[in-house]
N, C-alpha and C positions, 0 to 999 in steps of 0.2 A: 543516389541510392540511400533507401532510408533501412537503417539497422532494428531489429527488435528484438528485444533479449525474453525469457519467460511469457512464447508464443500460448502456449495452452494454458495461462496461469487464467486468476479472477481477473486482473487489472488487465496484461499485455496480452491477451485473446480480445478483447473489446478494442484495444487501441489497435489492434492488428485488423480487425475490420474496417474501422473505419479509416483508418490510411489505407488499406487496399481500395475503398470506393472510391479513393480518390483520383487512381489508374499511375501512380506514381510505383517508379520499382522499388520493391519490398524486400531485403532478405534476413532471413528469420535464425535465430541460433536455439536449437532443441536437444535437450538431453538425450529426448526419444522422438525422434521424427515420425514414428508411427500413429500419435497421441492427435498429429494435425489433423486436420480434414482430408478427404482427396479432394474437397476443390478448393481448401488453400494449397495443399501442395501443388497443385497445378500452375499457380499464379508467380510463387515465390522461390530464391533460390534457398535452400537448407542449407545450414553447420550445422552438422549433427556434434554435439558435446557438448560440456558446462561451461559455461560463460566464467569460470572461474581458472582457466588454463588458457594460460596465453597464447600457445598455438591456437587455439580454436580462434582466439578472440583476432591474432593477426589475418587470419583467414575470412574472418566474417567483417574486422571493419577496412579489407580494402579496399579503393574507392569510394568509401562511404564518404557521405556529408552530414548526416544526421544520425545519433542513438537514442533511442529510447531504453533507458538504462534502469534496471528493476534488480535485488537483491532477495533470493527468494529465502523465506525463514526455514530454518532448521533446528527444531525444539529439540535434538538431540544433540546439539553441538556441545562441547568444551568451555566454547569463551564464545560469547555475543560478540564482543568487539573483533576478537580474532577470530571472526566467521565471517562479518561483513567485509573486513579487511583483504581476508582469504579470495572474495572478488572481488575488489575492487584496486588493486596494489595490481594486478596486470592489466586489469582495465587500463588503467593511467598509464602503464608500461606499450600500452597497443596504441592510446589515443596518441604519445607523444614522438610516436615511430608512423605515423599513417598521418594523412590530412584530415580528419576527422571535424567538422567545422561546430557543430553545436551537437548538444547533447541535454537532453530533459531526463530528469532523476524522481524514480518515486522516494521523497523525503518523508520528511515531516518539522509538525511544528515545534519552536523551543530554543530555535537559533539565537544565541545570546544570552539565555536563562537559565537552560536545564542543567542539572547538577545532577550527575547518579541516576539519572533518570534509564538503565536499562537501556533497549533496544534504540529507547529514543537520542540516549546520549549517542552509540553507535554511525545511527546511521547521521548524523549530525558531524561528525567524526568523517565519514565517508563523504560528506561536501566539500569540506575542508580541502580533502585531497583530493576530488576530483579539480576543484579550482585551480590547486596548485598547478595543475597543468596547464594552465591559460587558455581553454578550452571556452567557448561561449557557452553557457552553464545556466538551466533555470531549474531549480530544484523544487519539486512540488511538494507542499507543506501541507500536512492533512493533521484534522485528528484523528479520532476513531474511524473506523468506517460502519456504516450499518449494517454490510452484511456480516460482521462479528457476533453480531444478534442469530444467525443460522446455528452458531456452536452450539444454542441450548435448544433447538429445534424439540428437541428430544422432553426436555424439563418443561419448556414451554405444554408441550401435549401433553404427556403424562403427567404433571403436578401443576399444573396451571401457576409456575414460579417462573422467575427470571430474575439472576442471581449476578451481580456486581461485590465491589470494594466499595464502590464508588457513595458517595454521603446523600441520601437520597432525594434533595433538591436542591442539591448543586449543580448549576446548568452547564451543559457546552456544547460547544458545536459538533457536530457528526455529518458524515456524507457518504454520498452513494458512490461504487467503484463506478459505476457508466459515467459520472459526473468526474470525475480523475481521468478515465480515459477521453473525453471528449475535449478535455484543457491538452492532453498529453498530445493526441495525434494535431489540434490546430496548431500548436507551438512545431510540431514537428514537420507537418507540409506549409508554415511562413520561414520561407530562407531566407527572409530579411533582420531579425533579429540578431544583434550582437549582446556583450557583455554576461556580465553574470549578476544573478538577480534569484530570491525568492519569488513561488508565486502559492502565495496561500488559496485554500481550496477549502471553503467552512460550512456548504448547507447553506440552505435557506434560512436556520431558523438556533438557537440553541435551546437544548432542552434537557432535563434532568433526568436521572433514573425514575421518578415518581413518573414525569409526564410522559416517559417512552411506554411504560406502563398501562396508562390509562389510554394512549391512542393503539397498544397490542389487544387490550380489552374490548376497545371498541369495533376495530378491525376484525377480530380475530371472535367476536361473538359469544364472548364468555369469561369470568372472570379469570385476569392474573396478576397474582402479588409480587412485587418486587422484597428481594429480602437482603438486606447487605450484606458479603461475610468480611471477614478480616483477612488483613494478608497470608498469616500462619496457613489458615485452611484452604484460602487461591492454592495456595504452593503447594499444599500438601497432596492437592488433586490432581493438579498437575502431573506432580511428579508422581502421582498411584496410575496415573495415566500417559506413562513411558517418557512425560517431558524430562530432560536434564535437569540437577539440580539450578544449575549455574544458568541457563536459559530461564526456569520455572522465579529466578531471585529475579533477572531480568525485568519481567512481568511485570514483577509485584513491585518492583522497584519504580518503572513504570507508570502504574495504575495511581501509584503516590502522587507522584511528583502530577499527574493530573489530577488528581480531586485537591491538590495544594492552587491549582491554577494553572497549570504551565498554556493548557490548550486556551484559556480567557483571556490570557496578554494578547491575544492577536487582535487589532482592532476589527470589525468588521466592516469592509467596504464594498457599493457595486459590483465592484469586480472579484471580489474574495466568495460572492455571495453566490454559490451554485445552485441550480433549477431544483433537483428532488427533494420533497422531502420527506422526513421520516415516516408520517400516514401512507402516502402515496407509495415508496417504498413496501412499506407492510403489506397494502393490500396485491401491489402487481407480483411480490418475491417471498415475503414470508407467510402470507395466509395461504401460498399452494402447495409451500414446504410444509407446513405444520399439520396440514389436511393430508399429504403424499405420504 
């Protein structure tokens, strides 16, 4: 039995296909059951509630062998650290009360590095103690993802801009969610895998704010300028735009600690080196956004 947590989400909706083609049993935990499809519900069994309450979670990883474990964000939370915590502290509580044999984690990169780094430090924090459970464990390390580029869908059309922190050609890696979900569910249907391990997840390619720029221009059929802001103003929109303070710092705290490097320490390998990339991306997802 293979578990999936944030069925309807960007990332665990793709992983959840592609483990169902596989004809392997699937059951899925959802806040709101009704968000699925009717013909995934057909396929899979439901827990209905938040992966953040350990009843739910004792119910949904009985029998299990496998999780695919996702911490969905919450820009109005309190505390970043005390929100990821908030699930994952019964997680570990369900994993080490069940047989639960391996478990894949959407991470990120920075393991060993990152200082303050917000969200990033958090869920880095949240490996930590999935491990402590002695659980076979591969934690997927991303940077950015591309479809983050969707948030300015909006600026992109009407002001032909596209606005970062970030130092305008300083490169780094970026990837697509279908490239995370397609690492997510092979780790997931091979039951041969033991231990616990990172497994970086970087793109085909790195590229800067400049050159995202020029290939949205190109793709997209018209000019758009990239323009840096500073953290002060990130935040301040954020938070004019219902995020928490204390999430909105997260951010920005974040966005630093990558344009300082944290996403370049990751060597790039073979195997780190995933199919999409950022052109190809543009033209199949955000030139029908930007036109929609």
């Amino acid at each position: 039995m293979i578990v999936i947590t944030t069925p309807t989400g960007r990332i665990g909706r793709q992983v959840l296909d592609r483990v169902l083609a596989s004809g392997e049993p699937v059951r899925v935990i959802a806040r709101d059951p009704s968000r699925l499809s009717p013909r995934v519900r057909e396929r899979v069994e439901v827990v209905a509630g938040s992966h953040n309450r350990l009843d739910v979670l004792a119910e949904a990883l009985d029998g299990a062998d496998s999780v695919f474990w996702l911490v969905p964000p919450d820009p109005r939370a309190d505390s970043v650290e005390g929100h990821v915590l908030g699930f994952t502290r019964p997680f570990c509580e369900a994993i080490e009360s069940r047989e639960v044999q391996r478990v894949v984690g959407v991470s990120t990169l920075g393991r060993g590095i990152a200082r303050n780094a917000g969200q990033i430090s958090a869920s880095l924090t949240m490996d930590e103690l999935i491990e402590s459970t002695g659980v076979n464990y591969r934690a997927l390390q991303m940077p950015g993802f591309m479809e983050n580029t969707l948030q300015q869908v909006g600026a992109l059309r009407n002001q032909g801009a596209f606005f970062l922190t970030l130092s305008p050609d300083r490169k780094n890696p970026t990837c697509a969610t279908r490239d995370i979900a397609a690492v997510a569910a092979e780790l997931l249907l091979d039951h041969s895998w033991s231990g616990q391990d990172g497994v970086p997840i970087l793109g085909p390619e790195d590229l800067s704010p400049n050159d995202m720029t020029r290939i949205m221009s190109e793709v997209l059929g018209r000019p758009i300028r990239f323009q840096q802001v500073s953290g002060e103003a990130y935040k301040a929109t954020l938070v004019r735009n219902g995020v928490s303070e204390v999430w909105a710092q997260g951010l920005v705290d974040m966005a630093a600690a990558v344009d300082e490097g944290l996403y370049r320490a990751q060597p790039r390998t073979p195997r780190s080196t995933t199919p999409t990339g950022f052109r190809q991306w543009c033209e199949e997802v955000l030139r029908p956004a930007v036109a929609g």
